[in-house]
N, C-alpha and C positions, 0 to 999 in steps of 0.2 A: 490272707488265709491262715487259718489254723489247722494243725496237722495233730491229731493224739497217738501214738499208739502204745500198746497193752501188752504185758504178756501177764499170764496167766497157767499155771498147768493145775490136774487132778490126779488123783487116783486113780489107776483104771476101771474099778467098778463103776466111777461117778462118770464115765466120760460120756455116756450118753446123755445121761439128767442135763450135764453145763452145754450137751451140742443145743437141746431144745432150746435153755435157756438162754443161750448165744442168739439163736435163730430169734427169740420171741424180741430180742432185745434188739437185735439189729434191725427188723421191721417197724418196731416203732421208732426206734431213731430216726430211722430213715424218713418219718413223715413230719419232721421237726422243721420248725421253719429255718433256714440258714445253714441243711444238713447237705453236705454237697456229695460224698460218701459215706459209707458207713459197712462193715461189714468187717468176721472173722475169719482168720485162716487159720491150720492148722500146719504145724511143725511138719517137714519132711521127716525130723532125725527122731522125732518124739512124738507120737498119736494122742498122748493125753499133754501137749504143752500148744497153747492154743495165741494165737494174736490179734488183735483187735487196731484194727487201721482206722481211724476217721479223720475227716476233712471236712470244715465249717465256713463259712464264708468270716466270721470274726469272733474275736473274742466274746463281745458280749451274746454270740448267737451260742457258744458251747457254754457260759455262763447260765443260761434260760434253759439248756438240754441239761444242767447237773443239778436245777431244783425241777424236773419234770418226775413227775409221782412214780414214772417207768423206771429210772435211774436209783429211789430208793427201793423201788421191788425186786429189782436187779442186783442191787446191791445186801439187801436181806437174804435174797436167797443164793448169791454167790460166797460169801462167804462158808457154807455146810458141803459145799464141792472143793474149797479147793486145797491143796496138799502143800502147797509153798505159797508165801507173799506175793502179791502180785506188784508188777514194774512197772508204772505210768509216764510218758513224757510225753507232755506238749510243746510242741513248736510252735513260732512265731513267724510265718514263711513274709516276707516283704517282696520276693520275686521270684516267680515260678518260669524255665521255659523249656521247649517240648525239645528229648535227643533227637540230634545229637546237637541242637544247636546249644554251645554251654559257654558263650562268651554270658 
C-alpha cells in the first residue's frame, strides 16, 4: 500500500474556492482504479490549513492517478489559492495491522 499525505493552507478569502476544489478532486480520485481512500481534512488549530490523506493499493496505481487529466486541472488551479508551499509525502507501507494489535 501507498499512503500520501498533503498539507496545503490558503488565504482566508480563498478558503472556500480550495474547499470546492478539494471536494471536486477527491471525487474523481476516488473513481481511480487502485484508489483505496482518498479524501481532505481540515486543521483543527487552522481553518484555511487543509490535508489531504490518500491510500492506493501500489505504486504504479498512484503513478497512473499523477498523469490523470483531473490531477493537472487540480493542480492548475491550486496553485492561484494557495498562500505557502505545499508538503507532499509518500509512504511505502509493507505491513499494515488494525489497533491495538501492534506486534
Amino acid at each position: 500500500m501507498v499512503i500520501v499525505i498533503a498539507r496545503a493552507g490558503c488565504a482566508a478569502e480563498k478558503r472556500d474556492e480550495l474547499v470546492e476544489l478539494a471536494r471536486w478532486m477527491q471525487n474523481e480520485s476516488r473513481q481511480e482504479p487502485g484508489c483505496i481512500r482518498y479524501a481532505f481534512y481540515v486543521s483543527l488549530e487552522d481553518p484555511t490549513e487543509f490535508v489531504a490523506v490518500e491510500e492506493w493499493e501500489s505504486m504504479e496505481a498512484l503513478q497512473v492517478h499523477f498523469q490523470a487529466p483531473s490531477v493537472a486541472g487540480f493542480g492548475a488551479k491550486l496553485g492561484d489559492l494557495l498562500d505557502r508551499p505545499p508538503e507532499v509525502n509518500i509512504h511505502v507501507v509493507e505491513k499494515t495491522t488494525d489497533f491495538p494489535n501492534v506486534d
